[in-house]
C-alpha positions as CSV (number, residue, x, y, z in Angstrom):
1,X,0.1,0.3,-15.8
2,X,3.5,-1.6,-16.6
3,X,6.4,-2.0,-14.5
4,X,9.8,-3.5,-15.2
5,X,12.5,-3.8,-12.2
6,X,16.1,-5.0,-12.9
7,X,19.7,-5.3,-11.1
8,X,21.4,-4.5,-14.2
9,X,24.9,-5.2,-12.7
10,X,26.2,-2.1,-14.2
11,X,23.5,0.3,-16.5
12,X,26.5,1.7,-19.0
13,X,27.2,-2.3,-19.6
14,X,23.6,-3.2,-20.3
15,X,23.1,-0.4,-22.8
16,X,26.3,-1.5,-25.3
17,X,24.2,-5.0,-24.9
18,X,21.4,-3.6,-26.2
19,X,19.1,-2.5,-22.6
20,X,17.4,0.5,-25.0
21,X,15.9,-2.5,-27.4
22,X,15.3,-4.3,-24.4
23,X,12.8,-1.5,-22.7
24,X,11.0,-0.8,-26.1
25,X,10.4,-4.2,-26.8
26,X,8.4,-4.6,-22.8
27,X,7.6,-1.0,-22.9
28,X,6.8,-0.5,-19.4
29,X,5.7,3.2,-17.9
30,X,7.7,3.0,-15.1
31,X,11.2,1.7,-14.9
32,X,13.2,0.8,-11.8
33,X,16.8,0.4,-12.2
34,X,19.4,-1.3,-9.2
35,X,23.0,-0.8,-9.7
36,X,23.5,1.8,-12.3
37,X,26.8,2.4,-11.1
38,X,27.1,5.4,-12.6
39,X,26.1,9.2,-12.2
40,X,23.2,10.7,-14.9
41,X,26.2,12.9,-16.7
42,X,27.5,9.2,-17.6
43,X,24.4,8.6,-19.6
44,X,24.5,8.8,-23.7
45,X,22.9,12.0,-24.5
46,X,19.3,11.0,-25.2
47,X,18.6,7.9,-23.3
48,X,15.3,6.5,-22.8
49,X,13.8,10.1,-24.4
50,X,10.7,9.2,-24.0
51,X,11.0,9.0,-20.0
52,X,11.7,11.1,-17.1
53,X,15.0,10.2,-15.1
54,X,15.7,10.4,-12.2
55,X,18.8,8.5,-9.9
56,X,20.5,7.7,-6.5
57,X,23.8,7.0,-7.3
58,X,26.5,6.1,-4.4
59,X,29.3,8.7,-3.1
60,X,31.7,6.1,-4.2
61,X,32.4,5.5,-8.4
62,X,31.3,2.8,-9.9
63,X,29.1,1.5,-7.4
64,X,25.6,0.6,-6.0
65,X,22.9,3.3,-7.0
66,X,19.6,3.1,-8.3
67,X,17.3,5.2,-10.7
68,X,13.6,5.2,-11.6
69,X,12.3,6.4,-15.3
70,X,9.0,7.6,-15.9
71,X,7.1,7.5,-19.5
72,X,6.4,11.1,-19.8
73,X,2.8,10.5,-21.2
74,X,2.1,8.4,-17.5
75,X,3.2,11.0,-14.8
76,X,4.2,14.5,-15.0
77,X,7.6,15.6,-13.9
78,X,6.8,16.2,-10.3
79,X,6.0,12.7,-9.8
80,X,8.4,11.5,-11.8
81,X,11.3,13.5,-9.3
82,X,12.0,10.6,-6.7
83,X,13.4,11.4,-3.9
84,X,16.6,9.6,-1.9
85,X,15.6,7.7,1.7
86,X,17.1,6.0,4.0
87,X,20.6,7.0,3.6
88,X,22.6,8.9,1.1
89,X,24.6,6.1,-0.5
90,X,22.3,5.4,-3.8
91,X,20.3,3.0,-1.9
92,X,16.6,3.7,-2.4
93,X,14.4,6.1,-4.5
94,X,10.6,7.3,-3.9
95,X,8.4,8.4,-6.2
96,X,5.1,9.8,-5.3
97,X,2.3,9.1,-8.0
98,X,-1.2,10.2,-8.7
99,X,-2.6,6.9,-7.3
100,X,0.2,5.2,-5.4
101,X,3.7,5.2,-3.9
102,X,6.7,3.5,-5.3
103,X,9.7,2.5,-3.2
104,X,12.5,1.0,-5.6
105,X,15.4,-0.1,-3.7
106,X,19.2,-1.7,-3.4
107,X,19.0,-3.5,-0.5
108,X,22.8,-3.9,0.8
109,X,24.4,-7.5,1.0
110,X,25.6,-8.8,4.1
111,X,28.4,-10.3,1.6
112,X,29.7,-14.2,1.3
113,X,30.9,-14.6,4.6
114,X,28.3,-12.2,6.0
115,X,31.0,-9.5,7.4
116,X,28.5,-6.8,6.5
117,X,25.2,-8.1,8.3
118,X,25.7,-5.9,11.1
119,X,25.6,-2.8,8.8
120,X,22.8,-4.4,6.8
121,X,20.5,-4.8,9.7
122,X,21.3,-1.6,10.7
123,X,20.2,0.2,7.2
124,X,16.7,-1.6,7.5
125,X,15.9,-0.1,10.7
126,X,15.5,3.7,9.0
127,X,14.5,2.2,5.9
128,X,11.7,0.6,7.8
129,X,10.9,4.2,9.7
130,X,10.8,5.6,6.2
131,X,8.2,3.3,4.8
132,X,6.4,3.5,7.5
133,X,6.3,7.7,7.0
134,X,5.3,6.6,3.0
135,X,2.5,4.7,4.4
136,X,0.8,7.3,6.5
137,X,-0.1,8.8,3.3
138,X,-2.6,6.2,3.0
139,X,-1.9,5.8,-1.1
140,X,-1.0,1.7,-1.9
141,X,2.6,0.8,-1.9
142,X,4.5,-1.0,-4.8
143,X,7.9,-1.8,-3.1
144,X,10.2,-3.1,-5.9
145,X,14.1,-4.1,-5.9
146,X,17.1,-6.3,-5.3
147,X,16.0,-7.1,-2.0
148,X,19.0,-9.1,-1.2
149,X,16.8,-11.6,1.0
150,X,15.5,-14.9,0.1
151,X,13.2,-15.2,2.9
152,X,12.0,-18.6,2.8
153,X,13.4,-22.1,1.7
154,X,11.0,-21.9,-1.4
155,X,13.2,-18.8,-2.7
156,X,16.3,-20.7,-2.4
157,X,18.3,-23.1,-5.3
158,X,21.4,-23.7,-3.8
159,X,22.8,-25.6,-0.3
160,X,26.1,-23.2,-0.7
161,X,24.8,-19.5,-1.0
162,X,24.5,-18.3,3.0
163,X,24.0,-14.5,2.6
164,X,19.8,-13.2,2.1
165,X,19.0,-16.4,4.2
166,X,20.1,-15.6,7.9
167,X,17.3,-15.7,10.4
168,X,18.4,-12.2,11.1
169,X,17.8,-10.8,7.3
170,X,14.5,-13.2,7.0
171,X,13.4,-11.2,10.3
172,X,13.9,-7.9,9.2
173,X,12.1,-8.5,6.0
174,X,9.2,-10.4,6.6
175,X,8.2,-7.1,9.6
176,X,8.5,-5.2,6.4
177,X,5.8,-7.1,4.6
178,X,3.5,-8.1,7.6
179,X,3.6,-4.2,9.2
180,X,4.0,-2.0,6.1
181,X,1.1,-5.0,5.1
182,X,2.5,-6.2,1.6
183,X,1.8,-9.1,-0.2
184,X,4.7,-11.1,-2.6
185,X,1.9,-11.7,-5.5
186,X,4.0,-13.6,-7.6
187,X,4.4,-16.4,-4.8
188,X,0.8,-16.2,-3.8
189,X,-0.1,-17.2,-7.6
190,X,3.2,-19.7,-7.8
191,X,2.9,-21.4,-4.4
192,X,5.3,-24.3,-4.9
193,X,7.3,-22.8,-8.2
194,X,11.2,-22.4,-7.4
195,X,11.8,-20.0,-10.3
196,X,14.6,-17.8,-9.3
197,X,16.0,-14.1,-9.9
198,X,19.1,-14.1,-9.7
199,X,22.3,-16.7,-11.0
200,X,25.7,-17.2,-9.9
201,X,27.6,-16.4,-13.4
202,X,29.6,-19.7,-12.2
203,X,28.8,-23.5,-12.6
204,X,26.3,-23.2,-15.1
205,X,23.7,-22.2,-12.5
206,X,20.9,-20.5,-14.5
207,X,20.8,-23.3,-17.0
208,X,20.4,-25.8,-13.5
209,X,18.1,-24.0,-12.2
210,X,19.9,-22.9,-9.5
211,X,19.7,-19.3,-7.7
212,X,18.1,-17.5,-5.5
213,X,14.9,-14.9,-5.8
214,X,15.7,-11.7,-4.2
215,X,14.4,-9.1,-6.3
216,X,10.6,-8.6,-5.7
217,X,7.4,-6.8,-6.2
218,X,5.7,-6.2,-3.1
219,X,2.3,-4.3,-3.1
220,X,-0.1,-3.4,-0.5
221,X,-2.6,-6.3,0.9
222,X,-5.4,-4.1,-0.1
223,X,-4.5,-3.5,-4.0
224,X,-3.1,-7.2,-4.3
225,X,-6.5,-8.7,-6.7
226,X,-5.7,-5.3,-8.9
227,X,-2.3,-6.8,-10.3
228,X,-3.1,-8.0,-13.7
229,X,0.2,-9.8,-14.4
230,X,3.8,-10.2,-12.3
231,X,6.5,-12.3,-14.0
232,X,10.1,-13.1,-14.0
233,X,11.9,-12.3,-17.4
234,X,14.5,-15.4,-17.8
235,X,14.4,-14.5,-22.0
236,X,18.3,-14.4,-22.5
237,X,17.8,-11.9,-25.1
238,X,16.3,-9.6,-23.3
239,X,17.8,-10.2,-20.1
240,X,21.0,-9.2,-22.3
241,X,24.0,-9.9,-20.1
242,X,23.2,-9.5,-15.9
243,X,23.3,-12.0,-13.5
244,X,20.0,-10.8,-12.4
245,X,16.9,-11.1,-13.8
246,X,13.5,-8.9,-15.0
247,X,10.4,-8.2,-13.1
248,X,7.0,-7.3,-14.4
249,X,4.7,-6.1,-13.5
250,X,1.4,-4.8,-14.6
251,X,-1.6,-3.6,-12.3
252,X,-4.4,-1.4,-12.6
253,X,-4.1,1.4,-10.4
C-alpha cells in the first residue's frame, strides 16, 4: 500500500500546476491532502476519477481544510467516507480501513509571534481524546499531516523560525507519540539526516537547506518493521509550486 501526504498551500493552485500529473506519476492508494482551501463543489468536474473523495474544509473561505482520496480498487466507499474529529473547522479526517486507521490532519500554528499557542494547545487536548477513542479499536494507526511541530533540534534549519519549537508544542506532541505509541520511521532510519519539509518561500531557503520538518508519518510501534519505504519528495517538478513538501509512504498492511 502507497501513501502520499502534502500541504498543498492551496489544492485549486496545485492543480493549474499540474497536481493531477503529479499523483499519476507516484500513484499512491491513498491520498492525504492539508490545506485544500476550498469546498468539493470547487473541484473540476472529474478530479482524481479514479479515487473516492472525501474533505474537511473550514467554516471560513479560503482557508485551512483537509481531504483524504481513496483508489477505488483499494477500499470500498465506506472506508473511504472519513469522518471530521476534533473540531469542526477542516482540521482533521479519519478514515477507518480494513486493516488499519488513518488520522490525516492540519495541525493549527501557534503563528510567528506565537499569539495563537494558547488556542493550539487547547485543540490537542480533544484531538488527543479522539486518538485515543481510534486506538481502542485495536487496528494500527498511520497518523499523517502538517503537524506544525518540529519536535526536536534535529527537525530544525533555521535559528529565526520560533513557532512548532516551544517546549509547550514539543510536549503536547511527543505524549501523542509515546501514549497513542507511534513511531517517526523516517527519523529512526535517518538518525542524524536534517532533511526538511517544509521552506520559507523567502531567502532562498530550500536551495540552503534550510526549514523545518513538520509534516510526518507516524505509525504504530507494533507495525513499524512493516513500512517498506517512507520518503520526503524535494523533486521540484513534482512538488509543483508549495512551500511544503511530499511524504511517502509505502507499508504492507
Amino acid at each position: 500500500m502507497k501513501i502520499i501526504s502534502w500541504n498543498v498551500n492551496g489544492l485549486r493552485a496545485r492543480i493549474k500546476a499540474g497536481f493531477e500529473k503529479t499523483i499519476k506519476e507516484l500513484n499512491p492508494d491513498v491520498i492525504c491532502i492539508q490545506e485544500t482551501r476550498c469546498t468539493p463543489a470547487q473541484l473540476p468536474n472529474g478530479f482524481l476519477s479514479d479515487y473516492f473523495q472525501c474533505i474537511n474544509d473550514h467554516d471560513k473561505a479560503g482557508y485551512a481544510g483537509c481531504g483524504t482520496w481513496t483508489k477505488k480498487s483499494f477500499a470500498d466507499k465506506d472506508a473511504a467516507w472519513g469522518t471530521a474529529i476534533s473540531d469542526q473547522h477542516g482540521r482533521a479526517l479519519y478514515n477507518e480501513y480494513e486493516t488499519f486507521n488513518l488520522i490525516n490532519a492540519y495541525v493549527p500554528n501557534a503563528g510567528l509571534k506565537l499569539e495563537r499557542l494558547t488556542e493550539r494547545i487547547a485543540w490537542h487536548q480533544t484531538f488527543f481524546a479522539d486518538l485515543e477513542a481510534i486506538k481502542a479499536n485495536g487496528k494500527p494507526i498511520i497518523y499523517t499531516g502538517d503537524l506544525n511541530c518540529a519536535y526536536s533540534p534535529l527537525e530544525v534549519g533555521s535559528k529565526y523560525i520560533k513557532s512548532g519549537i516551544t517546549p509547550q508544542e514539543r510536549k503536547e506532541f511527543c505524549r501523542i507519540m509515546r501514549e497513542i505509541d507511534l513511531a517517526d520511521v523516517w527519523r529512526e532510519r535517518n538518525r542524524d539526516v536534517m532533511a526538511f519539509t517544509w521552506f520559507s518561500n523567502q531567502f532562498n531557503s530550500k536551495s540552503v537547506n534550510r526549514g523545518m520538518r513538520i509534516d510526518y508519518f507516524l505509525v504504530s510501534e507494533s507495525t513499524k518493521s512493516q513500512v517498506i519505504e517512507t520518503t520526503i519528495i524535494q523533486d521540484n517538478e513534482l512538488v509543483c509550486g508549495s512551500d511544503h513538501q511530499i511524504l511517502f509512504l509505502e507499508v504492507n498492511l
